[in-house]
mmCIF file as gemmi writes it, N, C-alpha and C atoms, coordinates in Angstrom:
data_model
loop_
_atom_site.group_PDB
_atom_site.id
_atom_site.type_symbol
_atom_site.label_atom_id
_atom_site.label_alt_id
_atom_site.label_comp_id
_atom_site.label_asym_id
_atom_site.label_entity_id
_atom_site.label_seq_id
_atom_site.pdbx_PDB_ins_code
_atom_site.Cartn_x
_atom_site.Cartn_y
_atom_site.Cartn_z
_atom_site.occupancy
_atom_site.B_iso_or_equiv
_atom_site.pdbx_formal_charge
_atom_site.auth_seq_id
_atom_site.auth_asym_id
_atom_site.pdbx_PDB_model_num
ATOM 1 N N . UNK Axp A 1 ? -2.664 6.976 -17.567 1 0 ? 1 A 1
ATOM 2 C CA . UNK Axp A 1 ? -2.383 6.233 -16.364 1 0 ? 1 A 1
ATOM 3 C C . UNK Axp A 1 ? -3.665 6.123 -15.534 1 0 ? 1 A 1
ATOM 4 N N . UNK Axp A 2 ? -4.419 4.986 -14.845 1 0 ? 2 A 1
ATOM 5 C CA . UNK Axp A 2 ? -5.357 4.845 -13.768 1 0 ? 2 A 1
ATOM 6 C C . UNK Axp A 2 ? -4.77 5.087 -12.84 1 0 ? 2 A 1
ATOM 7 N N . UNK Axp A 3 ? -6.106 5.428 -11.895 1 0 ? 3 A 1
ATOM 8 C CA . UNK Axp A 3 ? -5.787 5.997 -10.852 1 0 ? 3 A 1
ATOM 9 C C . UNK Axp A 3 ? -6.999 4.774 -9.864 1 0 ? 3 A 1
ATOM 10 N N . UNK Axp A 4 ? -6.071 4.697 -8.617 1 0 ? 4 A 1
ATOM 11 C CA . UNK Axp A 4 ? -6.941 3.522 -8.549 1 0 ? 4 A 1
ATOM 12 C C . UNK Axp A 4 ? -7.138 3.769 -6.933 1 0 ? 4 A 1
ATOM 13 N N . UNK Axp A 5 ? -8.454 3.415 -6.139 1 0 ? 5 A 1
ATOM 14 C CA . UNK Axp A 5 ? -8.543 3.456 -4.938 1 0 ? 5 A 1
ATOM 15 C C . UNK Axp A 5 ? -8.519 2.109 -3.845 1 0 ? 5 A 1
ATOM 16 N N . UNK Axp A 6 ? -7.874 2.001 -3.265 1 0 ? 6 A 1
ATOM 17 C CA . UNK Axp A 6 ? -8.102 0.684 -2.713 1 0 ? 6 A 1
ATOM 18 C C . UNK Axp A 6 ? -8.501 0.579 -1.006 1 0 ? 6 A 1
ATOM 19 N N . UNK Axp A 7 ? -9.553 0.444 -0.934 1 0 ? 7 A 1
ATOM 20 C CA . UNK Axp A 7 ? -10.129 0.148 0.539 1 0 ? 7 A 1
ATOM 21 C C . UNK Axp A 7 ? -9.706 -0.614 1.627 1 0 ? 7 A 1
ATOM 22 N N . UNK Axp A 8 ? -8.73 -1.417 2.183 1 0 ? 8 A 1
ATOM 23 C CA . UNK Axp A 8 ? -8.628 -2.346 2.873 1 0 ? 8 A 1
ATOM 24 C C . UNK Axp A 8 ? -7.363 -2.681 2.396 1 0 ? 8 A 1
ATOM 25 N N . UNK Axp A 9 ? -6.052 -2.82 3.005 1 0 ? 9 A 1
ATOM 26 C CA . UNK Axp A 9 ? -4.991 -3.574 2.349 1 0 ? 9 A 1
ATOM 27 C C . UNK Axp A 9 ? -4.404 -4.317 3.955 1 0 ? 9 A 1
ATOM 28 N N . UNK Axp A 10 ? -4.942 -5.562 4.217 1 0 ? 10 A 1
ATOM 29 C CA . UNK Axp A 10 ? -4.702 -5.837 4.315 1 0 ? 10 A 1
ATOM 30 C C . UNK Axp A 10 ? -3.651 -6.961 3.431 1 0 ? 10 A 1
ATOM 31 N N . UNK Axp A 11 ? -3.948 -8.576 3.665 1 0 ? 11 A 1
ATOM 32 C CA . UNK Axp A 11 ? -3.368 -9.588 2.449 1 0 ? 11 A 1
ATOM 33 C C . UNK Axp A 11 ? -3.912 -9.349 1.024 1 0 ? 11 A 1
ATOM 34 N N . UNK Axp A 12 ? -5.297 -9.229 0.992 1 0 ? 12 A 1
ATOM 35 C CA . UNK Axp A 12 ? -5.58 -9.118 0.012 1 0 ? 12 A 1
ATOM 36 C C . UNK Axp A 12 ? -5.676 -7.663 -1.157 1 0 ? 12 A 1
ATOM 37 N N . UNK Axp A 13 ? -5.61 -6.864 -0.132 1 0 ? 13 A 1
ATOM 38 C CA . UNK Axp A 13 ? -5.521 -5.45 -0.358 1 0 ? 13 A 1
ATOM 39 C C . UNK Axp A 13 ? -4.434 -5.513 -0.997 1 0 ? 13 A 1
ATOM 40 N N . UNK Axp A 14 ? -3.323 -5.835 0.174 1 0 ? 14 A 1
ATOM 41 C CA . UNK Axp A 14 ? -2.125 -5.077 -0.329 1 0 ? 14 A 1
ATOM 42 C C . UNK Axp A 14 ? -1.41 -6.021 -1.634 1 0 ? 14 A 1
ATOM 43 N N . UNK Axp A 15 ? -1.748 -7.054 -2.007 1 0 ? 15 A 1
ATOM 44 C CA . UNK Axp A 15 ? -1.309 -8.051 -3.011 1 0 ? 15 A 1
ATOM 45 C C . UNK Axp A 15 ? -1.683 -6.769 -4.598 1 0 ? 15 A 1
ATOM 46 N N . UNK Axp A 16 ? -3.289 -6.642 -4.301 1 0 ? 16 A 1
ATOM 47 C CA . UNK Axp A 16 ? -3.296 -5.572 -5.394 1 0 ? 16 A 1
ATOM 48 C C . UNK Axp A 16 ? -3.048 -4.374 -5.916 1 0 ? 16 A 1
ATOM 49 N N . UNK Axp A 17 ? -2.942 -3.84 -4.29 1 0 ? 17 A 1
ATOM 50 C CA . UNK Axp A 17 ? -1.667 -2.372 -4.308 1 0 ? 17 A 1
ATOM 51 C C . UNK Axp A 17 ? -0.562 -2.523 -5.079 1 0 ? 17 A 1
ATOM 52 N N . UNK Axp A 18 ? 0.28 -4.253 -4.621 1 0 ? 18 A 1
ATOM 53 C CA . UNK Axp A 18 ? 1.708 -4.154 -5.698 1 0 ? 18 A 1
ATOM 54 C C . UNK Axp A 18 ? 1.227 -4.649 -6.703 1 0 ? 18 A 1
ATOM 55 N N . UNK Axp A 19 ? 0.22 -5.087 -7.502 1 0 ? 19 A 1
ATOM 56 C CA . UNK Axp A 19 ? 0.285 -5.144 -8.911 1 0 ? 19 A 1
ATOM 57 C C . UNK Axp A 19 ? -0.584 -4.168 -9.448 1 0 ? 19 A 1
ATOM 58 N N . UNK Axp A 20 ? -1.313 -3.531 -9.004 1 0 ? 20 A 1
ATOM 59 C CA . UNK Axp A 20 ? -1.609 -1.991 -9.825 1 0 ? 20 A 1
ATOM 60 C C . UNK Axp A 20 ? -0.128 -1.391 -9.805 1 0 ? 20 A 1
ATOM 61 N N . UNK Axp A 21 ? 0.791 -1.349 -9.28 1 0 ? 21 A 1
ATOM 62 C CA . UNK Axp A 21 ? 2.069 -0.227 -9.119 1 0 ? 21 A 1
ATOM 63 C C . UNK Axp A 21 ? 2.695 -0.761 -10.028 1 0 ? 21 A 1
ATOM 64 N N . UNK Axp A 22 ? 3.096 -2.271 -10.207 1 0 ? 22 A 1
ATOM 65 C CA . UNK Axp A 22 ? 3.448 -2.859 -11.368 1 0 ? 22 A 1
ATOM 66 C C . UNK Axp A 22 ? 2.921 -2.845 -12.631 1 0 ? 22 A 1
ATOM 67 N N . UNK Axp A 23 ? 1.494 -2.291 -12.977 1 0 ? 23 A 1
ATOM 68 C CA . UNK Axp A 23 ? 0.749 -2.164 -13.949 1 0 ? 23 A 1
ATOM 69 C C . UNK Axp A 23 ? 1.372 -0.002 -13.983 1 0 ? 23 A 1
ATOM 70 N N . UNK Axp A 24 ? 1.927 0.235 -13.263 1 0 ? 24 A 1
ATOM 71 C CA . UNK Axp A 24 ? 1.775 1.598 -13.445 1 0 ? 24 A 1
ATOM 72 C C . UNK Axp A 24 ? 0.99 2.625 -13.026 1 0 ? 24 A 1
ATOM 73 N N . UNK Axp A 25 ? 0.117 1.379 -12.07 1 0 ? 25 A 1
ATOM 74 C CA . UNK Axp A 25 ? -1.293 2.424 -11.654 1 0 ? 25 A 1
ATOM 75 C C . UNK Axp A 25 ? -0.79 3.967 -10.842 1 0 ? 25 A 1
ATOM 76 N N . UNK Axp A 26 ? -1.461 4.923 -10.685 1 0 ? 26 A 1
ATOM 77 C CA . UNK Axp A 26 ? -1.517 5.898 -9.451 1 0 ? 26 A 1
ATOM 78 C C . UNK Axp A 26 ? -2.667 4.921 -8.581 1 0 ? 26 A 1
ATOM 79 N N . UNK Axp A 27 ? -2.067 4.837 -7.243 1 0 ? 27 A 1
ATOM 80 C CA . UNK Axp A 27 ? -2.646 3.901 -6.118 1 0 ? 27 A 1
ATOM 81 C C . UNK Axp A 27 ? -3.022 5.019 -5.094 1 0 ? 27 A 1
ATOM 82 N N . UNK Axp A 28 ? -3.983 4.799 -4.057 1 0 ? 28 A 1
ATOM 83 C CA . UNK Axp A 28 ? -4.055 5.603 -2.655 1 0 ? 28 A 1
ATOM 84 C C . UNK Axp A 28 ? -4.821 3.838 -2.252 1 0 ? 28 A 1
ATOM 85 N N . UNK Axp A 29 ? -4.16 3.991 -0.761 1 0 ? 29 A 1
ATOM 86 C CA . UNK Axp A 29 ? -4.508 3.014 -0.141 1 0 ? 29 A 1
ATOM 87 C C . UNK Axp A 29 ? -5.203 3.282 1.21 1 0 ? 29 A 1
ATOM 88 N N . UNK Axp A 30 ? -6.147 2.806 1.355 1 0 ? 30 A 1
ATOM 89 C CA . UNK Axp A 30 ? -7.135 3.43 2.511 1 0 ? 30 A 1
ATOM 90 C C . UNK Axp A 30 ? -6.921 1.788 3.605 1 0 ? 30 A 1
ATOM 91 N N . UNK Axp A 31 ? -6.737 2.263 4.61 1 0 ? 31 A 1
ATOM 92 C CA . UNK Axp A 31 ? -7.081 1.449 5.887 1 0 ? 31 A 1
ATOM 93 C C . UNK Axp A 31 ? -7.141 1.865 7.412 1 0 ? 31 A 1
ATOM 94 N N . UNK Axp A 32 ? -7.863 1.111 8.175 1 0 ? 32 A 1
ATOM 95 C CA . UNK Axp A 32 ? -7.909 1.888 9.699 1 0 ? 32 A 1
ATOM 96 C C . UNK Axp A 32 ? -6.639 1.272 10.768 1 0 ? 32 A 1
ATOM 97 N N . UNK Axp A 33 ? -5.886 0.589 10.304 1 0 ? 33 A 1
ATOM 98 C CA . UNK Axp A 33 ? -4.722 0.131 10.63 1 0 ? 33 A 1
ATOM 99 C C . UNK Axp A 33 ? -3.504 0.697 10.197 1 0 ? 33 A 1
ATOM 100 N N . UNK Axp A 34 ? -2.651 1.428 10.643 1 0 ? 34 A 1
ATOM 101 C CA . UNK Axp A 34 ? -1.885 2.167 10.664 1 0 ? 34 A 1
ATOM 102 C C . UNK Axp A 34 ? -0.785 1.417 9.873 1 0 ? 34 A 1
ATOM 103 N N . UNK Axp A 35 ? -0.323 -0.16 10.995 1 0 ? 35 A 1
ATOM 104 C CA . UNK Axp A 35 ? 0.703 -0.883 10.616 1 0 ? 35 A 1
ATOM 105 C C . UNK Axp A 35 ? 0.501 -1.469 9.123 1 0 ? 35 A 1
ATOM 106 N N . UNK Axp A 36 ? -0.931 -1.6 8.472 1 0 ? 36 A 1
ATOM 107 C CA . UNK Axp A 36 ? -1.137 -2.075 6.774 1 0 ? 36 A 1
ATOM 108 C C . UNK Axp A 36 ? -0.664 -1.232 6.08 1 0 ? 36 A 1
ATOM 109 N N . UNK Axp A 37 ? -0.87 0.261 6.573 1 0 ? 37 A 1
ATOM 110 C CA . UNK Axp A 37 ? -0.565 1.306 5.789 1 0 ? 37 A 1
ATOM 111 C C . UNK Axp A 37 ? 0.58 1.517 5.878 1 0 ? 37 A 1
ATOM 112 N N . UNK Axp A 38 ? 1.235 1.849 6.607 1 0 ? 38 A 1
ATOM 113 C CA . UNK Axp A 38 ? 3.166 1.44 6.598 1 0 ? 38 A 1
ATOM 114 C C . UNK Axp A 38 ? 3.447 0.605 5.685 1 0 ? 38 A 1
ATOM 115 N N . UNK Axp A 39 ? 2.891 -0.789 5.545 1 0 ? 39 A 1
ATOM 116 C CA . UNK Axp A 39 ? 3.668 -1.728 4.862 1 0 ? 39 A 1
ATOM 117 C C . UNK Axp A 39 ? 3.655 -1.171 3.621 1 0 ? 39 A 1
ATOM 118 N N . UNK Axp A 40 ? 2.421 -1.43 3.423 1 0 ? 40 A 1
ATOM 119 C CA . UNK Axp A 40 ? 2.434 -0.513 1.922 1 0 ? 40 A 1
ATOM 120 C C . UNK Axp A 40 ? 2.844 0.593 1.042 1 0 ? 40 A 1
ATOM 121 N N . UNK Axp A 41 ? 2.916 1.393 2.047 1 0 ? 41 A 1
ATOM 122 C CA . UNK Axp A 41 ? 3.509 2.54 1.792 1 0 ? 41 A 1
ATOM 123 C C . UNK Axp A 41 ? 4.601 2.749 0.414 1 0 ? 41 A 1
ATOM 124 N N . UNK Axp A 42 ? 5.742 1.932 0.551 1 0 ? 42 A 1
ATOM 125 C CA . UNK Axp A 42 ? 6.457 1.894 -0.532 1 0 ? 42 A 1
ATOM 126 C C . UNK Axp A 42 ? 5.958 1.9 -2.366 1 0 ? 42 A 1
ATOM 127 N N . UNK Axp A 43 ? 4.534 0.942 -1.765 1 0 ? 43 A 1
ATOM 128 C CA . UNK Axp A 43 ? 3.993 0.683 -3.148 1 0 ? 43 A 1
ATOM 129 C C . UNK Axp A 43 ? 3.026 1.547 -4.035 1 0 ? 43 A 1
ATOM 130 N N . UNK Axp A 44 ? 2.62 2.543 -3.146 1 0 ? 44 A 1
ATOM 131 C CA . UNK Axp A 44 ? 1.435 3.235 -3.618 1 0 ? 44 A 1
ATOM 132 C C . UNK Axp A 44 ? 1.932 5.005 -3.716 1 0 ? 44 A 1
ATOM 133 N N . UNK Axp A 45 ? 1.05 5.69 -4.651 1 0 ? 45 A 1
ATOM 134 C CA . UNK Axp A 45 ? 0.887 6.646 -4.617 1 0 ? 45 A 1
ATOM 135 C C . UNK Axp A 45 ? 0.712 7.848 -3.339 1 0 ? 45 A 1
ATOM 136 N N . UNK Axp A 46 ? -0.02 6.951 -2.479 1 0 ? 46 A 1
ATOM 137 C CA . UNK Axp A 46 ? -0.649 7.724 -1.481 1 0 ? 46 A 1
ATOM 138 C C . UNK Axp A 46 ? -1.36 6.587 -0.825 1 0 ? 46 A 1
ATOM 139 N N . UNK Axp A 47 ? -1.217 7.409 0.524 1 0 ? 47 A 1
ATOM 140 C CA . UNK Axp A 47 ? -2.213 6.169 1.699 1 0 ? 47 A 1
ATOM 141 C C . UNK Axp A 47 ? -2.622 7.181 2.614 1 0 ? 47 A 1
ATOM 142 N N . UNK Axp A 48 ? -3.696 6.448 3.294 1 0 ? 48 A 1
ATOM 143 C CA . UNK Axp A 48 ? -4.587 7.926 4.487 1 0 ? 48 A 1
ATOM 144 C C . UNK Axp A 48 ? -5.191 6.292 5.194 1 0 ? 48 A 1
ATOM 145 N N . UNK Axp A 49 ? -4.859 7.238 6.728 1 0 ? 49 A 1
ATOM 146 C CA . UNK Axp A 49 ? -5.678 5.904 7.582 1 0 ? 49 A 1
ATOM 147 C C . UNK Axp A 49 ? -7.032 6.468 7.854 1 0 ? 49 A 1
ATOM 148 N N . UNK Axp A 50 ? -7.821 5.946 7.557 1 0 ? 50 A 1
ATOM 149 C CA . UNK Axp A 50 ? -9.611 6.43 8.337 1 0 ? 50 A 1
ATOM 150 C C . UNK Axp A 50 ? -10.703 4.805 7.979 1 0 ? 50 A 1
ATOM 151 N N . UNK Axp A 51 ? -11.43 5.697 8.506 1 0 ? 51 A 1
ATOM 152 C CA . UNK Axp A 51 ? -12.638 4.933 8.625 1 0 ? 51 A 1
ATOM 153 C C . UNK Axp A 51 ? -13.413 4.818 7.431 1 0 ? 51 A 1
ATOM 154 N N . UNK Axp A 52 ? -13.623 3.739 6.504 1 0 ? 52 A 1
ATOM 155 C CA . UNK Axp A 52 ? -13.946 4.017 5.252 1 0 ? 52 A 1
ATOM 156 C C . UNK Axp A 52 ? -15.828 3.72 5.223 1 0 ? 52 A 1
ATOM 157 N N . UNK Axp A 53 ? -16.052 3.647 6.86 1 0 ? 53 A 1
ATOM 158 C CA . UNK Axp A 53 ? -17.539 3.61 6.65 1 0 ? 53 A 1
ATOM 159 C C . UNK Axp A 53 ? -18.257 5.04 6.855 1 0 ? 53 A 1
ATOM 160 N N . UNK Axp A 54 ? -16.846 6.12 7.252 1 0 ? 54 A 1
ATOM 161 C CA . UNK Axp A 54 ? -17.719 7.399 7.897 1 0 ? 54 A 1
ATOM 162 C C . UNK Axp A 54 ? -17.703 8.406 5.97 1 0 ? 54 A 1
ATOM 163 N N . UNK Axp A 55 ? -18.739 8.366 5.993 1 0 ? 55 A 1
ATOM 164 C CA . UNK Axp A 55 ? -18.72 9.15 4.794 1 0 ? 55 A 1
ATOM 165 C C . UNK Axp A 55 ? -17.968 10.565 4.791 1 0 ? 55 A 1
ATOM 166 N N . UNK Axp A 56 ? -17.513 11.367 5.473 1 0 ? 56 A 1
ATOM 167 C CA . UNK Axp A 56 ? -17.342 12.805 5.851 1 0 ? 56 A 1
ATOM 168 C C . UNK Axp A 56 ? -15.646 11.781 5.295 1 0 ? 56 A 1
ATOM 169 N N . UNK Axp A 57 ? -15.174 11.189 5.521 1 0 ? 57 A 1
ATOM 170 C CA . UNK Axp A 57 ? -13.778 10.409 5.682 1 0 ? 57 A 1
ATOM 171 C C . UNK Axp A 57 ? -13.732 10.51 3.955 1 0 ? 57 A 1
ATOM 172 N N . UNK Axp A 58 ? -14.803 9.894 3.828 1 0 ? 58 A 1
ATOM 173 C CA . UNK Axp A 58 ? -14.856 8.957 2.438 1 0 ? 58 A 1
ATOM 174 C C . UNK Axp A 58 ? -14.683 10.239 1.009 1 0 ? 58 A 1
ATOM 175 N N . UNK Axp A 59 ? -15.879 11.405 1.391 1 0 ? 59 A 1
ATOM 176 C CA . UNK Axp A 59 ? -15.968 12.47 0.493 1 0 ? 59 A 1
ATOM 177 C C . UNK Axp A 59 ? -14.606 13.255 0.758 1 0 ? 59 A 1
ATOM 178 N N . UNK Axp A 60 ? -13.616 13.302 1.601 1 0 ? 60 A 1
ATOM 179 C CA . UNK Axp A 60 ? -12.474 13.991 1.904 1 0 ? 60 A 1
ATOM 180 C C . UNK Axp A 60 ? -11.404 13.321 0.844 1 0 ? 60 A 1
ATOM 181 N N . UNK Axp A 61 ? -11.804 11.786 0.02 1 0 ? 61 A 1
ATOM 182 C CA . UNK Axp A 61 ? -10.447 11.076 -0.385 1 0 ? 61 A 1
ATOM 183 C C . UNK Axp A 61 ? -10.906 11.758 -2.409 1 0 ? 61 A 1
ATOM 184 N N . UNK Axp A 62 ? -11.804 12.414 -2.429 1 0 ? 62 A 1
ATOM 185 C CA . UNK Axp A 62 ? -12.229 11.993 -3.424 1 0 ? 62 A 1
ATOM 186 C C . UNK Axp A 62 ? -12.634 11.162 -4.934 1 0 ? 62 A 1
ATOM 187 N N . UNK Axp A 63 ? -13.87 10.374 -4.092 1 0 ? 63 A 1
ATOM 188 C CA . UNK Axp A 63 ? -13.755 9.026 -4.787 1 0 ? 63 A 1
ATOM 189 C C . UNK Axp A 63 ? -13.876 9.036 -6.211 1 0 ? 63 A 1
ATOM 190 N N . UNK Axp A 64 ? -14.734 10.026 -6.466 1 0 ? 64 A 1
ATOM 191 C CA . UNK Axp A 64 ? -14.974 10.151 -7.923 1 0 ? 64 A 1
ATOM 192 C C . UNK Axp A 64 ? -13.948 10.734 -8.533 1 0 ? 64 A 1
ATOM 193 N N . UNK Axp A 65 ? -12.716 10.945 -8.856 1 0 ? 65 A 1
ATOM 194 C CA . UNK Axp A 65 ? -11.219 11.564 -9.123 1 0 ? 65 A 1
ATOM 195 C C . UNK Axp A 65 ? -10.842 9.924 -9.684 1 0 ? 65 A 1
ATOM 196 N N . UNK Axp A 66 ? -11.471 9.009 -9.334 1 0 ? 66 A 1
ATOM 197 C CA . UNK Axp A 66 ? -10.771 7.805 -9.599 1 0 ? 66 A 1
ATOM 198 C C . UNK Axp A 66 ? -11.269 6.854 -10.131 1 0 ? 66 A 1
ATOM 199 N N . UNK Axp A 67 ? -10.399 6.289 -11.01 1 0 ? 67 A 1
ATOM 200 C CA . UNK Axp A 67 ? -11.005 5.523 -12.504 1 0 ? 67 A 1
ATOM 201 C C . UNK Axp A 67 ? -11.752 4.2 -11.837 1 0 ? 67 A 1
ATOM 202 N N . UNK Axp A 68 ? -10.899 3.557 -10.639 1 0 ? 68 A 1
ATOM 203 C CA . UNK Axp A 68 ? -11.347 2.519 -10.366 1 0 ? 68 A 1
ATOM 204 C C . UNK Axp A 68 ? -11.205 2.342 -8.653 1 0 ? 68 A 1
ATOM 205 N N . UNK Axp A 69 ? -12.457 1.406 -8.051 1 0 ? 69 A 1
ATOM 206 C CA . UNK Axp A 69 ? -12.02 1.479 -6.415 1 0 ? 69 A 1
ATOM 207 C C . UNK Axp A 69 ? -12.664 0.028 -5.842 1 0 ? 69 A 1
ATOM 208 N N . UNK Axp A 70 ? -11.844 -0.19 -5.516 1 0 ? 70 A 1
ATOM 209 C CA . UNK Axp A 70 ? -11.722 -1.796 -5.036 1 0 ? 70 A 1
ATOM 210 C C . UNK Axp A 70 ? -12.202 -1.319 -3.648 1 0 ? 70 A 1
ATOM 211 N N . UNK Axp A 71 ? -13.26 -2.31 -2.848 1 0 ? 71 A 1
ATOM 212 C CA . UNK Axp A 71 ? -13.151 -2.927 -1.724 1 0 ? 71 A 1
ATOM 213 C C . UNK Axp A 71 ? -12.253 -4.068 -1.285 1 0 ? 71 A 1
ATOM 214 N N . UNK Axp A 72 ? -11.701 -4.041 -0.524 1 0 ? 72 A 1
ATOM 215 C CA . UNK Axp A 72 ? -11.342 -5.306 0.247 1 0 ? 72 A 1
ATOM 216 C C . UNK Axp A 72 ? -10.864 -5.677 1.319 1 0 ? 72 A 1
ATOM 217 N N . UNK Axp A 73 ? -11.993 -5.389 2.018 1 0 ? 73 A 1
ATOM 218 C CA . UNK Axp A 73 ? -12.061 -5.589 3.483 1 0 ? 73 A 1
ATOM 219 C C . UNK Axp A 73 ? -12.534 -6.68 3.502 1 0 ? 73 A 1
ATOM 220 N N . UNK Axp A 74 ? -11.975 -7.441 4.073 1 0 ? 74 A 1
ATOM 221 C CA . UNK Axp A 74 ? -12.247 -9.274 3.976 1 0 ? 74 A 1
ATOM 222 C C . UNK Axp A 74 ? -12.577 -9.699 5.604 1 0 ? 74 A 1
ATOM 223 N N . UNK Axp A 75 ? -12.403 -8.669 6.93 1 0 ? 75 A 1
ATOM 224 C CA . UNK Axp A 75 ? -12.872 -8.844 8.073 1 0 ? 75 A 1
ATOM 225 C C . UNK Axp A 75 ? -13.854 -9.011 8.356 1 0 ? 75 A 1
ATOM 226 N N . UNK Axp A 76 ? -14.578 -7.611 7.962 1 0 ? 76 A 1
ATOM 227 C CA . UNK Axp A 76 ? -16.213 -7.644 8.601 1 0 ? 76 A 1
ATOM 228 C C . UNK Axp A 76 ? -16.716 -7.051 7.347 1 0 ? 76 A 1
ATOM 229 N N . UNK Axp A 77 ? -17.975 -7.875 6.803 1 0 ? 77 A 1
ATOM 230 C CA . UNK Axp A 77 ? -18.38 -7.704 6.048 1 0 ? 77 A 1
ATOM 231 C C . UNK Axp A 77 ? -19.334 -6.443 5.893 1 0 ? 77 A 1
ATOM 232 N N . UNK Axp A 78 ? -19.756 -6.325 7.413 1 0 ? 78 A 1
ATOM 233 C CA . UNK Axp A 78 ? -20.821 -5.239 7.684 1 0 ? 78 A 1
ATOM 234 C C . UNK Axp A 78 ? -19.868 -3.713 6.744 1 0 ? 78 A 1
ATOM 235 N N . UNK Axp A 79 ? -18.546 -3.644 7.335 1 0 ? 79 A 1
ATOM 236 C CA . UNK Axp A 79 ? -17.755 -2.587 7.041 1 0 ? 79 A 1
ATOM 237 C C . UNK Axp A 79 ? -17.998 -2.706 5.422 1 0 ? 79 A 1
ATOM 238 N N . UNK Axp A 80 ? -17.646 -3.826 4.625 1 0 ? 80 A 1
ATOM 239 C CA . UNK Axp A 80 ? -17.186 -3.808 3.008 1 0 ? 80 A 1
ATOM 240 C C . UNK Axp A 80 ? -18.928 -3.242 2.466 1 0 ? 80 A 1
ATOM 241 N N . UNK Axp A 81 ? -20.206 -3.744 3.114 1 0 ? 81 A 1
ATOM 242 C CA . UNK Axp A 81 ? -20.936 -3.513 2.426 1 0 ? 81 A 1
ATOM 243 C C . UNK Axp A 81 ? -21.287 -1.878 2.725 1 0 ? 81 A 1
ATOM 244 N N . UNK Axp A 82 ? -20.704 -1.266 3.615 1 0 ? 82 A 1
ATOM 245 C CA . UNK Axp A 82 ? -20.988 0.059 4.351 1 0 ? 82 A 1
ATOM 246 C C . UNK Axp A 82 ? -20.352 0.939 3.691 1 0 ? 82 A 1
ATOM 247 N N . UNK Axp A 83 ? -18.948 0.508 3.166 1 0 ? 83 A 1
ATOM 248 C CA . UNK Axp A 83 ? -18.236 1.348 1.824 1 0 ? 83 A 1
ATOM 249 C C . UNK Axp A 83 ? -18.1 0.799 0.407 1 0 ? 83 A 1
ATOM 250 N N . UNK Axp A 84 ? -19.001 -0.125 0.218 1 0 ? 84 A 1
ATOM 251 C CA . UNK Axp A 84 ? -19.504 -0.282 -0.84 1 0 ? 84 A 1
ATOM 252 C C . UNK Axp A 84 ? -20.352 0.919 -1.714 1 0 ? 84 A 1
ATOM 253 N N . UNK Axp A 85 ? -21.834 0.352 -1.064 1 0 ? 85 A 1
ATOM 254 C CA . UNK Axp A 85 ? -23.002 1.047 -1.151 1 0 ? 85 A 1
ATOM 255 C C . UNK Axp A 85 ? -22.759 2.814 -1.297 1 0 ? 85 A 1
ATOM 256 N N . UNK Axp A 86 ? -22.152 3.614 -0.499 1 0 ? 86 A 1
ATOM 257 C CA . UNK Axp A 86 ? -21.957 5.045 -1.47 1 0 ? 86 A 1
ATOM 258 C C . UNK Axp A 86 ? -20.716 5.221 -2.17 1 0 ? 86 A 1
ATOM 259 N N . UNK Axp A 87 ? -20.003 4.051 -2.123 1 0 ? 87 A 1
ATOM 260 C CA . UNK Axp A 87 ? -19.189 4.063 -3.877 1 0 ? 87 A 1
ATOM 261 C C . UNK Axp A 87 ? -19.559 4.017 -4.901 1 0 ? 87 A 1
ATOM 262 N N . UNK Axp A 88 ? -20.804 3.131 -4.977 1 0 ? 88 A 1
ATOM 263 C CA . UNK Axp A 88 ? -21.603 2.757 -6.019 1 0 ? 88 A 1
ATOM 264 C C . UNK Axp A 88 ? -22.369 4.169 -6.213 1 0 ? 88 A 1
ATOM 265 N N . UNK Axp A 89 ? -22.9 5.04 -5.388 1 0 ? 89 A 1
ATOM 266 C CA . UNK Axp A 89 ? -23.501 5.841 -5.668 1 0 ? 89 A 1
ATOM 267 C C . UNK Axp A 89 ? -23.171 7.045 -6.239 1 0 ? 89 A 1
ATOM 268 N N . UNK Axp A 90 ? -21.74 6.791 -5.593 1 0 ? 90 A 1
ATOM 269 C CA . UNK Axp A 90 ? -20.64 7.959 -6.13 1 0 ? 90 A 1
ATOM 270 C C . UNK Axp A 90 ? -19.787 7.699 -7.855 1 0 ? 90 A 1
């Protein structure tokens, strides 16, 4: 089974939250919006609200535990490239 991380659920987030769950995935859904994370909730494994640019946040979810990790923060780009960059490193 994957285990999958997803950054941002908003529309686009959360569209892939329900088809990893439909694929069977293990999901955790990360957002700083409380009300995205509610919605979702039903669909995923696990959800945590934080800040996915503060690294101390980021090393607490552990990223490397997970096969695969989507960005998709489609607001501010500054944010997607800010938790990009030590995903990639991780």
């Amino acid at each position: 089974m994957k285990t999958v991380l997803i950054i941002g659920v908003g529309q686009f987030g959360s569209h892939i939250a329900r088809r990893m769950e439909e694929l069977r995935c293990e999901v955790m859904a990360v957002d700083e919006n409380e009300k995205h994370i509610n919605d979702i909730l039903p669909y995923v494994t696990n959800a945590r609200i934080g800040d996915s640019t503060n690294e101390e946040f980021m090393s607490s979810l552990g990223v490397r535990n997970f096969d695969v990790c989507i960005v998709a923060i489609g607001d501010n780009f500054q944010s997607s490239l800010e938790t990009a960059s030590p995903l990639k490193e991780a």
